[in-house]
Structure formats: structure tokens, C-alpha cells
FIKOL-332334 format. One record per residue (C-alpha): residue number from 1; residue in one letter; x, y, z. Coordinates in steps of 0.1 Angstrom, whole numbers, always signed. Layout:
# FIKOL-332334
NODE; n; res; c1; c2; c3
NODE; NUM; A; X; Y; Z
...
# end
This chain:
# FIKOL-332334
NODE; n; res; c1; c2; c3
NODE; 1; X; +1063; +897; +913
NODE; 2; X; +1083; +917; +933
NODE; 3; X; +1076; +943; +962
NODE; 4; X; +1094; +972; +976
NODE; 5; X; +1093; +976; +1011
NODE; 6; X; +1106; +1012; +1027
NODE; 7; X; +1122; +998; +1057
NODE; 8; X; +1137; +1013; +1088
NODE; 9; X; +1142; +1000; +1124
NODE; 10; X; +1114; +1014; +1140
NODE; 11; X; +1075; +1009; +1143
NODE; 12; X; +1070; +1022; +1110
NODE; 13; X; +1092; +1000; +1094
NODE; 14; X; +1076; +968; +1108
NODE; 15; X; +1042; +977; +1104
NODE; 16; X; +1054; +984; +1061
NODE; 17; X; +1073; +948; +1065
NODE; 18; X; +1038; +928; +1084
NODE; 19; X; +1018; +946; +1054
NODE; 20; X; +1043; +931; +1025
NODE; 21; X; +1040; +900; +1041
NODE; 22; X; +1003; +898; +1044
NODE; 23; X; +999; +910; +1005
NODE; 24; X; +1028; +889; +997
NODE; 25; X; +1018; +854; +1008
NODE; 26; X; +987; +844; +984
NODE; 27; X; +1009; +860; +953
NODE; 28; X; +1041; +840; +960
NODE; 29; X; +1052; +875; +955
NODE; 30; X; +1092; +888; +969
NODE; 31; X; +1103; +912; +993
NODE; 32; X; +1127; +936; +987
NODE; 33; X; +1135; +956; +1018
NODE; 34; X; +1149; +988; +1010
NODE; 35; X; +1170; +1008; +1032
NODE; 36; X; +1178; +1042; +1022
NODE; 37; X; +1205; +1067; +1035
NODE; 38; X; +1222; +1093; +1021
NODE; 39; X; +1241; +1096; +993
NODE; 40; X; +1276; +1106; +1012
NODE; 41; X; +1270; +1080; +1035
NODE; 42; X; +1297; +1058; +1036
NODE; 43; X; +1290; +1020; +1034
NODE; 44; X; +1312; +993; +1030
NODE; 45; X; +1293; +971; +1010
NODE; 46; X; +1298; +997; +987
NODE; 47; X; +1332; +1004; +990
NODE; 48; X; +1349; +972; +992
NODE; 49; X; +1383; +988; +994
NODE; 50; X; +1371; +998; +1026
NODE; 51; X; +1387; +978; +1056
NODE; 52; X; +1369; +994; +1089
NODE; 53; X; +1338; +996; +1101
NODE; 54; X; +1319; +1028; +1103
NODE; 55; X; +1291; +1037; +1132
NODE; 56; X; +1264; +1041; +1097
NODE; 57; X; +1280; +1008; +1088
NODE; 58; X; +1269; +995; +1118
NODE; 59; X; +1234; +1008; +1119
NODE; 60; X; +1230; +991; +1087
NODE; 61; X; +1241; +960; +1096
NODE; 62; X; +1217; +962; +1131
NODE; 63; X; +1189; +971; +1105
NODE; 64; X; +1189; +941; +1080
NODE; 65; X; +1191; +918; +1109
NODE; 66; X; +1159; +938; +1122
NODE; 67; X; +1141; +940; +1093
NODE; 68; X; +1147; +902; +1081
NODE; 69; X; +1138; +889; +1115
NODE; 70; X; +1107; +904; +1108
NODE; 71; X; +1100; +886; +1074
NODE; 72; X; +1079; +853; +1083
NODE; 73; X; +1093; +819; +1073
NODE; 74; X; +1081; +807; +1040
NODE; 75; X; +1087; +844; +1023
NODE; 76; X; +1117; +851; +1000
NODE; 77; X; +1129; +882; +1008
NODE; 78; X; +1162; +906; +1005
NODE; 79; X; +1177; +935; +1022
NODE; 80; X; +1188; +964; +998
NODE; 81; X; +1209; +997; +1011
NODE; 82; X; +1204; +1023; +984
NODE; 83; X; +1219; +1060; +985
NODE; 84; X; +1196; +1084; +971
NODE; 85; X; +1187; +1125; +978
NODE; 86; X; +1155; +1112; +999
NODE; 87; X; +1137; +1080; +1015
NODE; 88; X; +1109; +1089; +987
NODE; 89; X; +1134; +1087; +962
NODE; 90; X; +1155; +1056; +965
NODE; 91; X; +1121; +1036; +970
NODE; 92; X; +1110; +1050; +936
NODE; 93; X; +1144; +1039; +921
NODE; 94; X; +1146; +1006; +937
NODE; 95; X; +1106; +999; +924
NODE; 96; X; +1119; +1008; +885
NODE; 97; X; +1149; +989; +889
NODE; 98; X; +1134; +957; +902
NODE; 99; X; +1106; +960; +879
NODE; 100; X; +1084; +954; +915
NODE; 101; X; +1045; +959; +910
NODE; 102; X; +1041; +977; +946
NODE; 103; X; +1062; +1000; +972
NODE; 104; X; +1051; +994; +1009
NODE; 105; X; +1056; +1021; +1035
NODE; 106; X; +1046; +1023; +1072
NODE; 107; X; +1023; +1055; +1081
NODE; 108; X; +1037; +1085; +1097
NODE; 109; X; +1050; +1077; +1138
NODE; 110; X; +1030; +1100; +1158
NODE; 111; X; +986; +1093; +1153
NODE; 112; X; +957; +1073; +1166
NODE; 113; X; +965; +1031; +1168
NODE; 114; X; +959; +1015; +1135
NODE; 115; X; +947; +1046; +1118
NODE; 116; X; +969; +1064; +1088
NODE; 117; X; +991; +1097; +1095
NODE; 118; X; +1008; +1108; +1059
NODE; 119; X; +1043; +1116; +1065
NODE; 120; X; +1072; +1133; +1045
NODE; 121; X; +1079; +1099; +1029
NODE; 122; X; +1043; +1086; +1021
NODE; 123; X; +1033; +1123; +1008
NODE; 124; X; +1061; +1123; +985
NODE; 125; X; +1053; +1090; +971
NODE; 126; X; +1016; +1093; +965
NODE; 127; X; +1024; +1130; +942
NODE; 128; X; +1058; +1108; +922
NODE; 129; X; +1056; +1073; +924
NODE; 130; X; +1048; +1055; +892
NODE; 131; X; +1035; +1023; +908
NODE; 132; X; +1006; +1017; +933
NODE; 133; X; +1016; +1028; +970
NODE; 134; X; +1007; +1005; +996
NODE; 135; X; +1003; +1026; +1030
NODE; 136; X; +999; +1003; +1066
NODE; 137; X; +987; +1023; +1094
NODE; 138; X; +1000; +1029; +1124
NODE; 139; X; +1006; +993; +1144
NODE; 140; X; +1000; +971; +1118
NODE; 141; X; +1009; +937; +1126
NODE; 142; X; +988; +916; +1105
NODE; 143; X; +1008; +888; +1082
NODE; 144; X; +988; +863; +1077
NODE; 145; X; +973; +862; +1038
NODE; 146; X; +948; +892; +1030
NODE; 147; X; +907; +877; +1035
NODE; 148; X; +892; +907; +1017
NODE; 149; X; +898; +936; +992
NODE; 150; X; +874; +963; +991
NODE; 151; X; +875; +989; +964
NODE; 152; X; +864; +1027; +965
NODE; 153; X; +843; +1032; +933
NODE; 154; X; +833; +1065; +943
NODE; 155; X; +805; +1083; +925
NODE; 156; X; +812; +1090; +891
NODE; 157; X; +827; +1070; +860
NODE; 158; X; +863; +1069; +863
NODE; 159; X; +892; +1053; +880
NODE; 160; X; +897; +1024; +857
NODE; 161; X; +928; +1011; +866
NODE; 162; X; +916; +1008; +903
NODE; 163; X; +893; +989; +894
NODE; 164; X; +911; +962; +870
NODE; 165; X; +937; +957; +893
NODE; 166; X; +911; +951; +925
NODE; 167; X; +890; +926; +902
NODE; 168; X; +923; +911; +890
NODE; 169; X; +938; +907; +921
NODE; 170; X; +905; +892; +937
NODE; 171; X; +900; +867; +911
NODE; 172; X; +938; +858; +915
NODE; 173; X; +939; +854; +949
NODE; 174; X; +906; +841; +957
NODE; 175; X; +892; +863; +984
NODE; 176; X; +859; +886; +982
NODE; 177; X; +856; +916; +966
NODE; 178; X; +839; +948; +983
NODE; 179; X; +825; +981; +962
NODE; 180; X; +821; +1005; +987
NODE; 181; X; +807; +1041; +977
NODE; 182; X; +815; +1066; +1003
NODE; 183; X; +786; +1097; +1005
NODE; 184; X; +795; +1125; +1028
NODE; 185; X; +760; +1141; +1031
NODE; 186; X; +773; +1176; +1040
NODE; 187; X; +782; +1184; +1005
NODE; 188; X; +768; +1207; +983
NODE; 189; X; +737; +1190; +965
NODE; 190; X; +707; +1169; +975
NODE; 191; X; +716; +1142; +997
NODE; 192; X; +687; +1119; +985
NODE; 193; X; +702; +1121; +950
NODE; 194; X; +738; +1117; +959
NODE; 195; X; +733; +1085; +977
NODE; 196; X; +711; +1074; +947
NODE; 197; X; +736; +1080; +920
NODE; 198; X; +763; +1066; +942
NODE; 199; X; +740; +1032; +942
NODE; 200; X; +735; +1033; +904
NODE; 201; X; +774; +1039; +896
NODE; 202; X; +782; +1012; +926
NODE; 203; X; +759; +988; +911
NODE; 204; X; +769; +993; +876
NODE; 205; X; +803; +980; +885
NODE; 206; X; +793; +955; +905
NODE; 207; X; +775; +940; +874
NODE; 208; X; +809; +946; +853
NODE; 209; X; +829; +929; +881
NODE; 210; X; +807; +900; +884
NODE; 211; X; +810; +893; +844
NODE; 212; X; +849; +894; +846
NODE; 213; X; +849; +872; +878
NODE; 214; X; +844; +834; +880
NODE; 215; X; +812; +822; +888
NODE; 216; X; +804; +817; +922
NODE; 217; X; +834; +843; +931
NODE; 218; X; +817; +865; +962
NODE; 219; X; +812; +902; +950
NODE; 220; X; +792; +927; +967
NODE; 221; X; +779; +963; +972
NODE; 222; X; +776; +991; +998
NODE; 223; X; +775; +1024; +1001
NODE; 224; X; +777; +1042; +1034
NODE; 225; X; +771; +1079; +1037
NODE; 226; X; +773; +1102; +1067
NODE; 227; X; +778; +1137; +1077
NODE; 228; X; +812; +1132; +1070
NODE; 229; X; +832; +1111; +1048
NODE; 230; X; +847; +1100; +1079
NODE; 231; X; +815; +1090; +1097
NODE; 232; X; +806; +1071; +1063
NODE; 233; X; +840; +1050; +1073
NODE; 234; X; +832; +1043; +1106
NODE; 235; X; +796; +1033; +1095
NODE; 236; X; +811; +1002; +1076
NODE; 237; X; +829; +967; +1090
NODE; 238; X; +861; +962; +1084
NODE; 239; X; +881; +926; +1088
NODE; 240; X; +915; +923; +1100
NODE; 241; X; +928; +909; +1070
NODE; 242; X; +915; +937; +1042
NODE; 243; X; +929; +963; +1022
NODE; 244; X; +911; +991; +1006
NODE; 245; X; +917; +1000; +972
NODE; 246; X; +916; +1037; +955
NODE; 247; X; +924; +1055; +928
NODE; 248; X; +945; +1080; +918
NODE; 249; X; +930; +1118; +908
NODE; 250; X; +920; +1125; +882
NODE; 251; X; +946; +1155; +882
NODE; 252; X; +973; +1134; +885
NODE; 253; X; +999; +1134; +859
NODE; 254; X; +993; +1100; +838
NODE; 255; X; +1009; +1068; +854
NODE; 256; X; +1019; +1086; +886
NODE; 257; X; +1000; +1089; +922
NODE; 258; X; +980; +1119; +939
NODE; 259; X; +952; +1119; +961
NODE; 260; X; +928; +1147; +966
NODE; 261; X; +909; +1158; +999
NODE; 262; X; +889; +1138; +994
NODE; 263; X; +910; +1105; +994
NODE; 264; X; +929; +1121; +1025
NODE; 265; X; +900; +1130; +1047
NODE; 266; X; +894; +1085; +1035
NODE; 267; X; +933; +1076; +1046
NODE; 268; X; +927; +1095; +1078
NODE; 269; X; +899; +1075; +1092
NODE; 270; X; +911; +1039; +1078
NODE; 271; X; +916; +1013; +1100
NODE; 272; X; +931; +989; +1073
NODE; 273; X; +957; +994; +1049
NODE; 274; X; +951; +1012; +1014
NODE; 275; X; +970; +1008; +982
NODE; 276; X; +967; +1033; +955
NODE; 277; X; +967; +1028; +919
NODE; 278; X; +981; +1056; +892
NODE; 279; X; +954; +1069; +873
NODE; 280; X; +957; +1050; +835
NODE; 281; X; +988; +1022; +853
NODE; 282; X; +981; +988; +835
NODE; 283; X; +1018; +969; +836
NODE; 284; X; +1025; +958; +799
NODE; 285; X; +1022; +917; +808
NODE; 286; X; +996; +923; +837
NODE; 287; X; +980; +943; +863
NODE; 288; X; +999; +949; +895
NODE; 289; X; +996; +918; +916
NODE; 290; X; +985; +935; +947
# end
């Protein structure tokens, strides 16, 4: 298994690198750091013939140094400089090329400590990538292995693939799984029955989750409401070693990412990372080891 990291030298680029890691360790899975600049950039690598060094050549050297200082000992990983029309898009290309089951990127620079802000780069990969997004809020620093995964199951009957690769991914690396069913109680609609039908569609994938899982493998259910979906959020506790996993919309084109208000108003008041999962994705040999 293979993961793309977005990487540049600066905050964002180490808290994308400290997520990898983290998901990376229990999976035996491989970095790819992925460096993107401009197509018309000039890079010696590239251009062997080349016998100077250029000031972008020499950014790019100072940034695989940075970035594979940053990957912990133990972890196999590789610096990449690709040229493509975007950061957004050279990730994307990099992910089909290597075949990798995940693209990590940091969160946006300016926004609250440990909580999400969707940049350019992020935006742009949650509406085009067609494998699941792994976003690491601001000042991430956790690399030790993940403890938890906690999955959004919503309300309603849907979102498959989100939860396949959550069970399959707790079951293969051994740590708890979490539904959580987030009620904002503002909404149009009885309150009383919302939180009630999120408990019934919680609980009936709890039951399906507990069948695919070993025995003994710890599973559980919550559902937290509030005014707000960001109150629900704050209403629940979250370790330093989970990620959250959501689905994709159910607009999205098939096999590629986009998340609705909703999902946003979610990524907003996280303070772990999320990964999202293309609505319909299933690899053709297994689920995305995230």
C-alpha cells in the first residue's frame, strides 16, 4: 500500500507528513512525498543535460531534506518532484500512477489550532480526486499508530463504501471502531424523531459491523445532537490518535470526492483528522487500507 503525501516546507506540509505517518505505521503502508511545481519550472533531475544549479533547484533540494527529516525511523518513504498545472493536480496524478490507496494533505495555513480550514488545494481534491482524501488539521503532530477510527453514519441508508473501508480498516488494524450520528436539532423537522431515526440507522450498522468484525473486536454507538452540527461535535470525546471517517455525497460523480454543507460545517469543527471515501470506491483487490 502506498500513500501520497502533498508536501511542502511549511506547517502544512508537516502536519500532512505526521498524519501519513500515524495512518501509515499499523499498515506497513509507504510514503510517497510529493512535491509539486510548475510545469515550466526547471529541474535538474529532470533535465540531466543540465549542468548548473537553479534557485527552484535549490528549493527543491532544501525541501526533500525537510520533508524526509520529517518521516520517523522505521517508515519507508520517498520524495517525488512532479510538474503539473496545479498542487491538486499532480497529487491526483502521482495517486493513479503509484496505484496509492490515499492522498494526504495538511489543512489550509491561517484557522483555529488543530481544527480544519479547506484551502485551494484540499477544495480541489475533495470535488476530483478518485481516491479517499485524508485532511490533518492545522498543527497536527501526532505519529505514533492511529488508537481509534470513528465513522459518520449519518441518518439515512447510504454511504457504503465509507463504511466497508472503516470496518475493513478497523478489523485490519486492530483498533476500535466508533459510529457516530451527528443530529443538528435546528433543522427542519421534529427533533425528538430525528434523534430517534438517527439511533435506529446508527444501531442498524452497528449490528452489521459487529457481524463482519471478529469477535470480541470493540464496536460502539453514539449519537450526539445539538443546536448545531458543530455543538453535536464538541459534545463528543475525541482521542489523540483517531480519525473520523465520511463519505462522499451522494451528488458526487461516481468514484470521485465532494462534500456537501453539511460535511463542511463537520470538517470545520474537527479536532482530528478526516479521510473521505468516494461515494461507490471499492479497489478491485481490496478496500483502501486507510
Amino acid at each position: 500500500m502506498r500513500y501520497v503525501v502533498g508536501y511542502t516546507p511549511t506547517e502544512r506540509g508537516a502536519d500532512a507528513v505526521a498524519l501519513a505517518s500515524a495512518m501509515a505505521r499499523a499498515q506497513g503502508a509507504h510514503l510517497d512525498l510529493v512535491y509539486v511545481v510548475d510545469r515550466h519550472t526547471p529541474y535538474v533531475a529532470m533535465n540531466p543535460e543540465g549542468n548548473q544549479v537553479s534557485a527552484a533547484e535549490q528549493q527543491i533540494r532544501s525541501a526533500e531534506r525537510q520533508g524526509m527529516e520529517l518521516v520517523p525511523e522505521g517508515l519507508e518513504a520517498h520524495f517525488h518532484v512532479r510538474q503539473a498545472e496545479s498542487f491538486a493536480a499532480g497529487l491526483i496524478e502521482a495517486a493513479l500512477e503509484f496505484r496509492a490507496g490515499l492522498i494526504v494533505v495538511g489543512a489550509a495555513s491561517s484557522g483555529l489550532f488543530k481544527r480544519h480550514t479547506v484551502g485551494n488545494v484540499a477544495n480541489a481534491l475533495l470535488h476530483a480526486a478518485p481516491v479517499p482524501v485524508a485532511l490533518a488539521p492545522r498543527g497536527y503532530r501526532q505519529t505514533e499508530a492511529i488508537t481509534r477510527l470513528t465513522l459518520a453514519v449519518g441518518q439515512r441508508v447510504g454511504a457504503e463504501a465509507a463504511i466497508d473501508v472503516a470496518i475493513e480498516s478497523a478489523e485490519r488494524r486492530g483498533v476500535p471502531l466508533r459510529l457516530v450520528s451527528l443530529v443538528e436539532l435546528d433543522v427542519e423537522g421534529d427533533g425528538g424523531e430525528n434523534v430517534n431515526a438517527a439511533h435506529i440507522h446508527a444501531n442498524t450498522v452497528l449490528a452489521a459491523a459487529a457481524h463482519r468484525l471478529p469477535e470480541g473486536h470493540h464496536v460502539s454507538v453514539e449519537v450526539a445532537h445539538g443546536r448545531t452540527i458543530e455543538e453535536a461535535i464538541d459534545d463528543l470525546e475525541w482521542d489523540d490518535g483517531e480519525v473520523m471517517i465520511v463519505g462522499s455525497s451522494r451528488l458526487a460523480e461516481k468514484h470521485k470526492l465532494f462534500i456537501g454543507s453539511t460535511a463542511f460545517k463537520v470538517l470545520r469543527a474537527l479536532p482530528v483528522p478526516m479521510v473521505v471515501v468516494p461515494r461507490d470506491y471499492q479497489r478491485v483487490d481490496a478496500f483502501p487500507e486507510v
